[in-house]
N, C-alpha and C positions, 0 to 999 in steps of 0.2 A: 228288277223283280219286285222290289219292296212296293213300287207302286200298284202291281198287278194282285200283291195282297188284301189292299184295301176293298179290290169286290169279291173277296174269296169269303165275305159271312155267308152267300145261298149257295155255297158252293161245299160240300162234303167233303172231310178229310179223311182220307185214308192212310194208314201206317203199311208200310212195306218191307217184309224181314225176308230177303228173297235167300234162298240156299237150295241146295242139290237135291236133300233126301227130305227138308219138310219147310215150307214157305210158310210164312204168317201173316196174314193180310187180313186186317184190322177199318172199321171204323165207327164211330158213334152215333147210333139210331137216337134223332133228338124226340123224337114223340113218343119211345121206349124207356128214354132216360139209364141208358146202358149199353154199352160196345157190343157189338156182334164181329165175330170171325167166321175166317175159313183157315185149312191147315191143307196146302197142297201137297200132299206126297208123293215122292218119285223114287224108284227104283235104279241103280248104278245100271248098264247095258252088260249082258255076260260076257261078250265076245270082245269088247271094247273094240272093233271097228267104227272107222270115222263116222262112216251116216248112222249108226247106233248111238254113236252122242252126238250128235245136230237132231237126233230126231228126237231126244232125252230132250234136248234145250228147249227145241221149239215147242214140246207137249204142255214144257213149266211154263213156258211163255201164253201160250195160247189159253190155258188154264185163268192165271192172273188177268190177263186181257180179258175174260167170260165176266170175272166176278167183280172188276174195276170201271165202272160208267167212263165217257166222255165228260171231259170239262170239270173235270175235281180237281181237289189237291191231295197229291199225294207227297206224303215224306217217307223217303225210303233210307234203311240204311246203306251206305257209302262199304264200298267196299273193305272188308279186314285181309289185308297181304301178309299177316305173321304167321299164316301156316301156306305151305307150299303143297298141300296132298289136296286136289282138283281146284288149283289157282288158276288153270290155264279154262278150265268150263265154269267155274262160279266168273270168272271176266265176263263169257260168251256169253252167259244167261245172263247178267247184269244186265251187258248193255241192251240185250236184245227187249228185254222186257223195257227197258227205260226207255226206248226206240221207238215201242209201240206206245208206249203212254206216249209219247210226245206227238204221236200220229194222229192220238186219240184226245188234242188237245189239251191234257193235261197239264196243270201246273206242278213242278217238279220240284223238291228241296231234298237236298244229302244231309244226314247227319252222321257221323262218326258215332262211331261204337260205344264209343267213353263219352262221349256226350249224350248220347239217350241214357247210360246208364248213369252217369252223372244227376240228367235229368228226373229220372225217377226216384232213384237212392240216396243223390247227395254222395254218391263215391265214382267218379268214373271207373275203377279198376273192381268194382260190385263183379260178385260169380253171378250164374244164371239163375241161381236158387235165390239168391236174396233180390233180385229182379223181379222172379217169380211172386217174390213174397210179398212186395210191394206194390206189382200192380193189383195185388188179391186187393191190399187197403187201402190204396187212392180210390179206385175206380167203381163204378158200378158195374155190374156181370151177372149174366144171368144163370152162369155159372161157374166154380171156381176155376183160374186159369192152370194148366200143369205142363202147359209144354212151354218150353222158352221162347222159341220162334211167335207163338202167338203174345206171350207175352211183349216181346217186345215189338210185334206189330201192335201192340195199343197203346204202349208207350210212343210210339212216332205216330201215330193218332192223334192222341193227346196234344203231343207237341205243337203239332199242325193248326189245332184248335184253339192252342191258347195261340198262336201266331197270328189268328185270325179273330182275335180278341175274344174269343169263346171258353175259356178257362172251364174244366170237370172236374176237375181232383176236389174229392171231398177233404177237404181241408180249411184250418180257419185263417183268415185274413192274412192274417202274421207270415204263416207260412207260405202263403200266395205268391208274396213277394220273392219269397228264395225263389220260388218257380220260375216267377220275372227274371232275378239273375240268372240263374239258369242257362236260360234261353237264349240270351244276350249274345252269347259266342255263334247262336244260326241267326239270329238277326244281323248280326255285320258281315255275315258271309253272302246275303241278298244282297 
């Protein structure tokens, strides 16, 4: 994998915060000089019959596949197993969406939960408000962020970027380098 990083500079990165009721899919307009989202929303099915959630899955999936090009990088986050209430459909939608990126040529990287939050905060075990709060002052946006889903599709944006030698975060030098550390732990995982 690490090799196939090195031509991912004309290659756009996308962050992916995939969930039930609001997806966050993130990436950085470089001629805008500031991250653009989308916020997918879905509704639970009333009846909770099988083909009412395959058809929930595939509508998330098909959605994220509309607004993700062929042949990007995307970092998405890695699935969180510490709550059991729709563990058996956020699996389903995972992989089906990671399926189709991979259809769609896509280059793929997991990041763990505690690691984008790590990455942006400096705390992995950060709530979503102080997530929230910190991609508002890394980043450029053309508006302020308030939903956590997106926010942490820009943080796996980011990531992405600076993985690709492209570093955003408004920050000075000094700090850069935490970000280098940071990151260190999805670098040895390619």
């Amino acid at each position: 994998m690490q090799g196939r990083l090195r031509d991912l500079r004309s290659y756009s990165s996308y962050g992916l915060d995939l969930s039930l009721t609001a997806t966050g899919v993130a990436k950085y307009d470089h001629h805008k000089e500031h991250f653009e989202g989308w916020l997918i929303r879905s509704q639970p099915p009333g009846f909770r019959r099988p083909y009412e959630h395959i058809e929930r899955l595939i509508k998330i999936r098909d959605r994220v596949l509309r607004v993700i090009p062929d042949r990007v990088l995307v970092v998405v986050e890695a699935p969180a197993y510490r709550s059991q209430v729709g563990l058996h459909e956020r699996s389903g939608v995972w992989w089906m969406v990671v399926a189709g990126l991979l259809e769609k040529r896509c280059e793929i990287v997991e990041v763990a939960p505690a690691t984008r939050a790590k990455y942006v905060t400096g705390n992995g075990r950060a709530d979503k408000k102080a997530v929230v709060k910190a991609v508002n002052s890394l980043y450029r946006l053309p508006n302020p962020v308030t939903d956590d889903n997106l926010a942490d599709a820009v943080t796996l944006s980011a990531m992405g970027l600076r993985l690709m030698g492209v570093p955003v975060e408004r920050v000075r030098s000094k700090r850069s380098a935490e970000f280098e550390e940071r990151l260190q732990v999805v670098r040895r995982g390619l």
